[in-house]
NUDOTOR-737179 format. One record per residue (C-alpha): residue in one letter; y, z, x negated. Coordinates in steps of 0.25 Angstrom, whole numbers, plus 5000, padded with zeros to 4 digits. Layout:
// residues N
aYZX/...
***
This chain:
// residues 299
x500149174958/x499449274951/x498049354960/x498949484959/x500149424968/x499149394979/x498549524980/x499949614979/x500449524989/x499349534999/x499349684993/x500949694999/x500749605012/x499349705016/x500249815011/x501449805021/x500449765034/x499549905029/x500849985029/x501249935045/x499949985049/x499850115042/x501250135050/x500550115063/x499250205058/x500150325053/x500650335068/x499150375070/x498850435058/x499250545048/x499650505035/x498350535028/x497550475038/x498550345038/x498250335021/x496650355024/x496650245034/x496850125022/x495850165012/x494850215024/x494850105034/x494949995019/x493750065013/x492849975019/x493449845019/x493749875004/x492349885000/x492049755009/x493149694999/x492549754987/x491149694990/x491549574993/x492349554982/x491349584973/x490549464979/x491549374980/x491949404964/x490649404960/x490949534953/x490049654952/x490549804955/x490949854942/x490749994938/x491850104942/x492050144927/x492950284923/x494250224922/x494150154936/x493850274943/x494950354934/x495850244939/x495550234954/x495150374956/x496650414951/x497250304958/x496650344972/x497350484969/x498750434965/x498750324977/x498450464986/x499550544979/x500550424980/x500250394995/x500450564997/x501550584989/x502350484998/x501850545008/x502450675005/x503650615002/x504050575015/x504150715019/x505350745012/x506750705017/x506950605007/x505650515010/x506550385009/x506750404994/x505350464993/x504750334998/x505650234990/x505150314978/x503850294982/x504250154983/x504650134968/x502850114965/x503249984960/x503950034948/x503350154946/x501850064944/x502749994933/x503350114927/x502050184926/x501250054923/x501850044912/x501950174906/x500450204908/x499550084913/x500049984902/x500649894912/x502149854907/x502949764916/x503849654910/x505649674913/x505449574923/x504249664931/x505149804929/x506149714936/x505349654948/x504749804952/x506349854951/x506849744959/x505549764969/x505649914971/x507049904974/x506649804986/x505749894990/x506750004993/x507549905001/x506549845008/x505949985010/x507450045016/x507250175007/x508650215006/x508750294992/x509750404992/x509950474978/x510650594987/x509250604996/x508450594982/x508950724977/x509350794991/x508350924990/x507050954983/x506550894996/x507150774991/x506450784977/x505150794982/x505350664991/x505650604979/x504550654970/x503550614981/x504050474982/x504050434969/x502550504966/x502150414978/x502650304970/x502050334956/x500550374963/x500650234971/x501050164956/x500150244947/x498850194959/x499350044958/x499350064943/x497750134943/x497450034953/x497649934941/x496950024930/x495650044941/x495449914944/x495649864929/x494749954924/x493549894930/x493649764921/x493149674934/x493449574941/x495049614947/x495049584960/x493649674961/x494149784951/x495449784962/x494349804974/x493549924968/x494649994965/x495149964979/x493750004984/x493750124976/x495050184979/x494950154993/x493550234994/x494150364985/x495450364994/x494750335007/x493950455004/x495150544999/x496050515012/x494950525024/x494450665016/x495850705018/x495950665031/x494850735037/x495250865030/x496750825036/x496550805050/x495150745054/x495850695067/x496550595057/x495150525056/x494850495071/x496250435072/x495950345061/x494650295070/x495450275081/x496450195075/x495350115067/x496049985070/x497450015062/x496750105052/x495849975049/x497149885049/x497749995038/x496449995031/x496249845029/x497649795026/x497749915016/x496449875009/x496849715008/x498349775003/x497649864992/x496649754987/x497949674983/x498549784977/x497349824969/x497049664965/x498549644961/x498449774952/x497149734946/x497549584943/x499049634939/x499949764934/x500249844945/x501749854943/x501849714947/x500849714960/x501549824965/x502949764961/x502349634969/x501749724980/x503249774982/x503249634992/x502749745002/x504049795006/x504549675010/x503149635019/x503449735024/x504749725030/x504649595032/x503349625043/x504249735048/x505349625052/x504349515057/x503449645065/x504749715069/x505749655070/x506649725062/x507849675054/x507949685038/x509049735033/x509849675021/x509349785010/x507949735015/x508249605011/x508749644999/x507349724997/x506749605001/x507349514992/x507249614980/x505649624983/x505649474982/x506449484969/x505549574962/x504149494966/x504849364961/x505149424946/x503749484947/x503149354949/x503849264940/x504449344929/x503949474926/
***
């Protein structure tokens, strides 16, 4: 298999494992501090990863030109607008369709890819993202109602919020891409200093805006180092497969590939909880399956 399949799958697995303990953190954190937590306590780790990467490469550091730092600096912003506008979208009645909206990233990185970043995808790619989006929704038990959709101006806003949360997540993956290119290196290091950088710049942004937000929020993070440092190192192993796989590969595919989350996810819930799948979540299942298979041998 190709270098890209590795990484997004260790992306998904580090993914699904990161989300179970950001669940437990936001019991004792707000929302702000909750996001902080996996750029902050990764920071260090990532540039341990960076220096000894450029050892282990052989590779010097190359020089951050204009267009990396147009890229990355604009993808650090649209990755906190994304993550924001989702979570503005959860305060309206209709948070359900808000989220499967967000949801749709796969195939808005595709759509968008195509239309401005040059990156096409063949009949059999459009098909995989469809089939993996749609096994998304069943696996994520988002119940889409057309009535609740269009209910209230309430209703709109849900809407509107969700599917920004979407397009900012996808138009990041995409810069991602363009940041890490731009450095003509070495990928897999061009992947890590664009990790490294954007870590920093949004490490920065969130604990400004924590200590402005409620100072308190940092001491809390202190006393609960040892989850914060779980959150921070799975979410920095999960974003060095993202950032490889969208460095060695267009990103509509890693992220279509990456959709395998959902069903890590569901299936750590049954083997942790205990809890029955229901047969729409095999269908999900099966459909996510579907769509990896056609993206691996035929598109």
């Amino acid at each position: 298999m190709e270098i890209w399949i590795y990484f997004t799958l260790l992306a998904a697995t580090m993914q699904a494992v990161r989300t179970a303990g950001q669940k437990q953190l936001s019991n004792q954190l707000n929302a702000m501090a909750t996001t902080s937590v996996r750029y902050v306590f990764a920071l260090p780790f990532a540039w341990l990863y960076l220096r000894w990467l450029l050892e282990f490469r052989s590779v010097e550091l190359p020089a951050l030109n204009n267009d990396f730092l147009f890229y990355a600096l604009i993808a650090c912003v649209t990755q906190i607008i994304g993550t924001a506008c989702l979570v503005i979208a959860f305060r309206f009645k209709n948070f359900a369709v808000a989220t499967s909206l967000a949801k749709t990233e796969a195939i808005q990185v595709a759509i968008v890819g195509a239309l401005f970043f040059a990156a096409p995808l063949s009949i059999m790619g459009w098909f995989s993202v469809v089939v993996g989006v749609i096994g998304v929704f069943f696996v994520s038990k988002v119940k889409f109602s057309f009535r609740l959709a269009f209910a209230g101006s309430d209703a709109i806003a849900g809407l509107s919020f969700g599917l920004a949360a979407g397009l900012g997540l996808a138009i990041t993956t995409l810069l991602i891409r363009e940041s890490s290119l731009s450095l003509n290196t070495d990928l897999i290091v061009s992947a890590a200093i664009t990790l490294v950088f954007m870590i920093s710049v949004q490490s920065l942004i969130s604990l400004v805006y924590v200590y402005l937000e409620d100072k308190q929020q940092l001491l809390l993070m202190c006393q609960h180092w040892r989850l914060c440092l779980f959150v921070g190192v799975t979410s920095l192993i999960g974003s060095i497969g993202w950032f490889t796989g969208a460095s060695f590969q267009t990103a509509a595919y890693v992220k279509a590939l990456g959709q395998v989350e959902f069903f890590i996810t569901l299936a750590l819930t049954y083997r942790l909880f205990k809890e029955k799948i229901s047969p729409i979540e095999y269908i999900g299942m099966f459909l996510i399956i579907f769509s990896v298979v056609i993206l691996l041998l035929w598109a």
